[in-house]
C-alpha positions in Angstrom: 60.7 102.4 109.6 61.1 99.7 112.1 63.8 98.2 109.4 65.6 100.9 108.9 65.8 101.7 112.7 67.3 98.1 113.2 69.7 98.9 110.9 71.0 101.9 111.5 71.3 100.4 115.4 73.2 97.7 113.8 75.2 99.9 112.0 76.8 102.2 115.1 77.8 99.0 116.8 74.9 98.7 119.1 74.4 95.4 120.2 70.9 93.4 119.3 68.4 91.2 120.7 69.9 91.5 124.3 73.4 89.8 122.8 76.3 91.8 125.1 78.9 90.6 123.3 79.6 89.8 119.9 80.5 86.1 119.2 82.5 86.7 116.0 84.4 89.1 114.6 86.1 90.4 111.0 87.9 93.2 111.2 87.8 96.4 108.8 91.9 97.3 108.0 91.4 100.9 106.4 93.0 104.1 106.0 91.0 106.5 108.3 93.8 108.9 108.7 96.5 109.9 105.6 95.9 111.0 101.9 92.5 108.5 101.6 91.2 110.0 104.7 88.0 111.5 102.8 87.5 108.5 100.9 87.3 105.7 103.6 84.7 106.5 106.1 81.8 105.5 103.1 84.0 102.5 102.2 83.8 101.5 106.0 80.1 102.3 106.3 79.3 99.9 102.8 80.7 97.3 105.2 78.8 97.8 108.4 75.3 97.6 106.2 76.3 94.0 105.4 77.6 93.5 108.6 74.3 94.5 110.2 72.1 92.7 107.2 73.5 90.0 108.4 72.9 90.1 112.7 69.4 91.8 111.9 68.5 88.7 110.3 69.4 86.0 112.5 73.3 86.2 112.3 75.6 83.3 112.3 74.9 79.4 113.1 72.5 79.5 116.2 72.2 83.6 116.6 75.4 84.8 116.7 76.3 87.8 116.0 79.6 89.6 113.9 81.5 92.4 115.3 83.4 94.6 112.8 86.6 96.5 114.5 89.0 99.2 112.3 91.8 99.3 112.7 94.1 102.4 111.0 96.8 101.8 108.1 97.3 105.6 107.8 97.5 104.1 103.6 100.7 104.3 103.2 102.8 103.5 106.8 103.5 99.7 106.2 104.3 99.1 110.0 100.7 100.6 110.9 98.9 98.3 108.3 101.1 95.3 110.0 100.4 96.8 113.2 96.7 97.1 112.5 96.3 93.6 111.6 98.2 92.3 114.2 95.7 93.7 117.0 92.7 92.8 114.9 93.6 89.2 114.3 96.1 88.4 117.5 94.3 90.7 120.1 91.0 90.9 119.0 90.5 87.8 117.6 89.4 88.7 114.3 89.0 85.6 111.8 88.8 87.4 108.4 89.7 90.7 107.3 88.2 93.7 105.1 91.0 95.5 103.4 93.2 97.0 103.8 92.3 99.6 101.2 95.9 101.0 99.8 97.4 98.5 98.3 101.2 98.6 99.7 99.2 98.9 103.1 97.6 95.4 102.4 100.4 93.6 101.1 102.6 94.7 104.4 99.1 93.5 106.3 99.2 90.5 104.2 102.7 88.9 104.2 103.5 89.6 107.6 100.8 89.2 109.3 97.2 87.8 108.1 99.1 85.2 105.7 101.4 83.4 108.2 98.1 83.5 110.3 95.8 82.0 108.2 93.4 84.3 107.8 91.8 85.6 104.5 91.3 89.0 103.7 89.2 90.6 101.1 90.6 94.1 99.8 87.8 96.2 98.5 89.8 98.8 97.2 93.4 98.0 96.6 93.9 97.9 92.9 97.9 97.3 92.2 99.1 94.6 90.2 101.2 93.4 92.2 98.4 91.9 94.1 97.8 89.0 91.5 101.2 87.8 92.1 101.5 87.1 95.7 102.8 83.9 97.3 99.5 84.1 99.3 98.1 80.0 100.1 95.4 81.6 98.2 94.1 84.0 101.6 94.2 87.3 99.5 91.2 88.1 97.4 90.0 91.7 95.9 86.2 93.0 95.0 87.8 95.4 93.0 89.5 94.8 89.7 93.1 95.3 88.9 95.1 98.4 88.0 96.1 96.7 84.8 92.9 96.7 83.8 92.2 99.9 84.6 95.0 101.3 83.0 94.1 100.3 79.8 90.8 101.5 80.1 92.0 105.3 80.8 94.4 104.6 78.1 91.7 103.9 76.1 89.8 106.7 77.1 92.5 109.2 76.5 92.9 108.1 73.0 89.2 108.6 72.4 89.4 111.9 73.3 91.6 112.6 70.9 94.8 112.9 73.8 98.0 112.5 71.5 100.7 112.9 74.5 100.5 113.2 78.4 103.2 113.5 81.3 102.3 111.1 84.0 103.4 111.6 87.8 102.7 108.7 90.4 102.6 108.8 93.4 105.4 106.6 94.6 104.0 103.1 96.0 102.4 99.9 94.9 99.4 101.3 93.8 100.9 104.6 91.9 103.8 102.6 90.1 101.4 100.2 88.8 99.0 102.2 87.6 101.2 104.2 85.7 103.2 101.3 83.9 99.9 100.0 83.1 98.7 103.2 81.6 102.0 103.6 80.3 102.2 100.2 78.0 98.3 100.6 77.1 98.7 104.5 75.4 98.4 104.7 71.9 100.1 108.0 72.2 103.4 109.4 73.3 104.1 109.1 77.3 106.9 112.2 77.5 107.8 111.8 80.9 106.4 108.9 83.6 108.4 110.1 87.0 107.5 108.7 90.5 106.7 111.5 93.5 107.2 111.1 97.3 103.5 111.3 99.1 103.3 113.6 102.2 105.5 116.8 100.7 104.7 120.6 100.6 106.7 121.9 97.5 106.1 119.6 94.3 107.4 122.8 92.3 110.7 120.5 91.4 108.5 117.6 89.8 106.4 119.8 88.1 109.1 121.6 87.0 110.6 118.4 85.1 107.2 117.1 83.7 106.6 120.9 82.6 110.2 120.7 80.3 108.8 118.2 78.5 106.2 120.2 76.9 103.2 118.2 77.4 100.0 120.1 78.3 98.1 117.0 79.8 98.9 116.1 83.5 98.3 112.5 84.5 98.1 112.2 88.4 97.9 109.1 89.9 98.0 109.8 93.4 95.3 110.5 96.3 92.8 112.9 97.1 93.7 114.1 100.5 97.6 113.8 99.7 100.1 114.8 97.3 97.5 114.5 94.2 95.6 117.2 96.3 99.0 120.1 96.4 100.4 118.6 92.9 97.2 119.7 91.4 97.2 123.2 93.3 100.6 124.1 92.2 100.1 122.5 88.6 97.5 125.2 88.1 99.8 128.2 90.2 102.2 127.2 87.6 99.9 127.7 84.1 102.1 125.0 82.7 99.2 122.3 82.0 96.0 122.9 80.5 94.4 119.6 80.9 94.6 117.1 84.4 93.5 113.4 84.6 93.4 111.4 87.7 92.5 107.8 88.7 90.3 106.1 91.3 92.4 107.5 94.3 91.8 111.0 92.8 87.9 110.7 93.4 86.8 112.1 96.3 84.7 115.5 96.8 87.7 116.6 99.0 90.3 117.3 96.2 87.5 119.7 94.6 86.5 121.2 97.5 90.3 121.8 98.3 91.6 123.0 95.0 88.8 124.3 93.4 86.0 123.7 91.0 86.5 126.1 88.7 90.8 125.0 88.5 89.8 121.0 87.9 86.6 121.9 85.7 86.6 119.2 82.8 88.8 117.1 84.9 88.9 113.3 83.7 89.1 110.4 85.8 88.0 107.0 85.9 87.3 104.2 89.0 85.6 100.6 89.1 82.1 100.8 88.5 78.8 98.9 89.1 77.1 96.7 86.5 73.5 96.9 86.3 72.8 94.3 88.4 70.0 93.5 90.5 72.3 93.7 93.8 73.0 97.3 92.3 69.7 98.8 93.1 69.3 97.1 96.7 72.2 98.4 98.0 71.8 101.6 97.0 68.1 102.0 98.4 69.4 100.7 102.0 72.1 103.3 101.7 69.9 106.3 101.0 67.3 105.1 103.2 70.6 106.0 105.9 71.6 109.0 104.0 75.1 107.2 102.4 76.2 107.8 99.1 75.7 104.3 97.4 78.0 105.8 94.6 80.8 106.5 96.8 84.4 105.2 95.4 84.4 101.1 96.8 81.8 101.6 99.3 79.9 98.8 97.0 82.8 96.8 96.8 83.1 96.8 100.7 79.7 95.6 101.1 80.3 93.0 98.9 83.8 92.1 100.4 81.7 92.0 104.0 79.2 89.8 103.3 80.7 87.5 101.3 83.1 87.0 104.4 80.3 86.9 106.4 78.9 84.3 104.1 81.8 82.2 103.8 82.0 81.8 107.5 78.2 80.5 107.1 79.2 78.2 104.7 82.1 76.6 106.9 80.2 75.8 110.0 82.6 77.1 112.2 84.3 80.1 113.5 87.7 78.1 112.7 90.1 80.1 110.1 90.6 77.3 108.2 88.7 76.2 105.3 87.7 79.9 105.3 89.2 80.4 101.9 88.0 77.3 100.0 84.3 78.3 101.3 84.7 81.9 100.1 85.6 80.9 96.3 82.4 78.1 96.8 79.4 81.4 98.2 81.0 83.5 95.4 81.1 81.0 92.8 78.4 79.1 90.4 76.4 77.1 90.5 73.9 77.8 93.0 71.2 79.8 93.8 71.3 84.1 93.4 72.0 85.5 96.6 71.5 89.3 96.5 72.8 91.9 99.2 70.4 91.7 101.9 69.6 88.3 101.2 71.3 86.9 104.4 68.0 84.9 106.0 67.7 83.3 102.3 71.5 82.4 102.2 71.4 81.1 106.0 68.5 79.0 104.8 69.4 77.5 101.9 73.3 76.5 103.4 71.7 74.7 106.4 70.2 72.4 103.6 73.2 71.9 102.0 72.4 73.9 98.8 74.8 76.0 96.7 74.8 79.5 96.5 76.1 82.3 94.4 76.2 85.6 95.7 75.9 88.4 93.3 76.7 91.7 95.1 76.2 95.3 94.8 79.5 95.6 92.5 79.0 92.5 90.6 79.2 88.9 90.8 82.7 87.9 92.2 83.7 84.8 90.2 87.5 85.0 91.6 90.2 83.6 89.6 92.9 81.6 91.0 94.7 84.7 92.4 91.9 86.2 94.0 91.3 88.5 91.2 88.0 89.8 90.0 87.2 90.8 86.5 85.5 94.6 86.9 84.0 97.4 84.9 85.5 101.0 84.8 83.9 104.3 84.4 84.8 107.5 83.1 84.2 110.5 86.0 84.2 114.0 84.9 84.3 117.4 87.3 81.1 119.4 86.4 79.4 122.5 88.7 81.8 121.5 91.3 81.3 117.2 91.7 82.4 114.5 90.2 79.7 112.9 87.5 79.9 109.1 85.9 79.5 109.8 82.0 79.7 105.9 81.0 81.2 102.6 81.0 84.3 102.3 79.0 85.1 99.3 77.1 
């Protein structure tokens, strides 16, 4: 009990043993307001348990202790994600970031901002492609594995199913335009129609309207929850024109249910990255039940992992210098060296003040990044049933 009340003291920000002021800080870039609204508070709370895993059990160097402050990208304003990062890094004095979580959001955060300052980020949830390619001096990493991965897997998924031919509509930004080409090239079948949408509209009746022409009875949406995949989906099913709706990771969230309808998306298909069964799997998800958080929340894992391997990085530098942040991250996350698990920040601290290798392996996985940043992943298949979204499997 005493544990748990430490941590859930860490967690709201109150500071511990008598420190006033936090000594460090990495900031949290997410999109607390827009159409991932739903979907970020768990993300943000998977980072604060590392965050306070790590000042509950001695912090950083001689005691001190990491601050996380948010700052808002609204997902899809790039001038608020540069914004954002500008006050966390230049005004706060944040030295590493997690996030942002929409991908266009952290590539504006990225390239003008954290990149020309030096600091690294860690993106636990943005999935585009476009990611891998960025002219970065290797500061931009993910937790969360790419959208042309996943694309293939719900191509793959489709054809197992026995889907033939599907209309895709994206929504129109990094994240939506790469999914979809990757889905696009991946599908067996016949794409009749693969048409970008504006985010943030009322009336999708003209989109629909085209996709409809075509035929096709399955709707792919790649989109978000709270925004336009939440109305799309409405009017798709005013309309009577499609008989069958897919979504991706962006889609999962108990908010586009409870907004359109259980019985409407009954059957619906999605898929988002997954957790191995690792060990780090099972620790993480008792400290988040013991605090009443969904463990299987879409990236929360990923977030913890993105945290404390920051967190652990840092550690691993000596100093609360930017530089030589990046190199130390790829050396915590990397073998060989002994299994860190999440929680395990006392063992880590240990074993880096006597100049041992570590590897962490977190709650989503062990993060071996490649030289863009990239991590491999697993994706599962989500299905609506009695009014939630339920993981049926794997998919290879």
């Amino acid at each position: 009990m005493k544990n748990k009340t430490l941590l859930a003291v860490a967690i709201a920000g109150v500071s511990l043993l008598n420190v006033a002021q936090a000594d460090v800080k990495i900031g949290f870039l997410g999109g607390f307001t827009g159409p991932i609204e739903s979907l970020t508070p768990p993300i943000f709370e998977g980072a604060k348990v590392a965050i306070a895993h790590v000042n509950i059990q001695g912090g950083l160097f001689k005691g001190e202790m990491i601050e996380m402050p948010s700052a808002d990208t609204t997902c899809v304003d790039a001038s608020a994600a540069s914004n954002g990062a500008d006050r966390l890094i230049n005004s706060e004095g944040a030295i590493a970031l997690v996030g942002g979580l929409c991908s266009g959001a952290t590539i504006a955060a990225a390239n003008n901002i954290a990149i020309p300052a030096g600091v690294p980020m860690i993106s636990p949830a943005s999935t585009s492609p476009a990611l891998t390619d960025m002219d970065d001096n290797d500061l931009v990493f993910r937790t969360a594995p790419s959208d042309a991965y996943q694309g293939v897997m719900l191509a793959n998924l489709l054809t197992a199913k026995g889907i033939s031919e599907i209309a895709i509509t994206y929504v129109n930004n990094d994240y939506g335009k790469g999914f979809a080409d990757a889905l696009e090239a991946a599908f067996s079948g016949t794409v009749t129609a693969n048409e970008a949408h504006e985010d943030s509209k009322a009336d999708y009746r003209a989109e629909l309207g085209s996709l409809a022409s075509t035929g096709t009875e399955t709707l792919v949406v790649l989109a978000y929850a709270d925004g336009s995949g939440q109305t799309i989906l409405r009017q798709a099913y005013e309309s009577g024109d499609f008989t069958r709706y897919i979504g991706g990771d962006g889609m999962v969230g108990q908010s586009l249910i409870d907004a359109v309808g259980a019985d409407v998306l009954d059957g619906m298909i999605a898929t988002k990255p997954g957790t191995p069964d690792v060990p780090g799997k099972d620790v993480f998800a008792k400290e988040m039940n013991a605090l009443a958080l969904d463990p299987n929340a879409v990236f929360a894992a990923q977030a913890y992992d993105a945290a404390f391997l920051l967190a652990l990085a840092i550690e691993e530098n000596g100093t609360t210098d930017k530089a030589g942040l990046s190199a130390a991250l790829r050396k915590v996350a990397s073998a060989p060296g002994e299994i860190i698990l999440p929680g395990e920040w006392a063992k880590a601290k240990k074993l880096i003040a006597a100049g041992k290798d570590i590897n962490f392996e977190g709650a989503s996985g062990n993060h071996e990044f490649d030289a863009n940043g990239d991590v491999p992943g697993l994706i599962v298949e989500m299905v609506v049933e009695n009014g939630q979204f339920v993981q049926k499997g794997f998919l290879k």
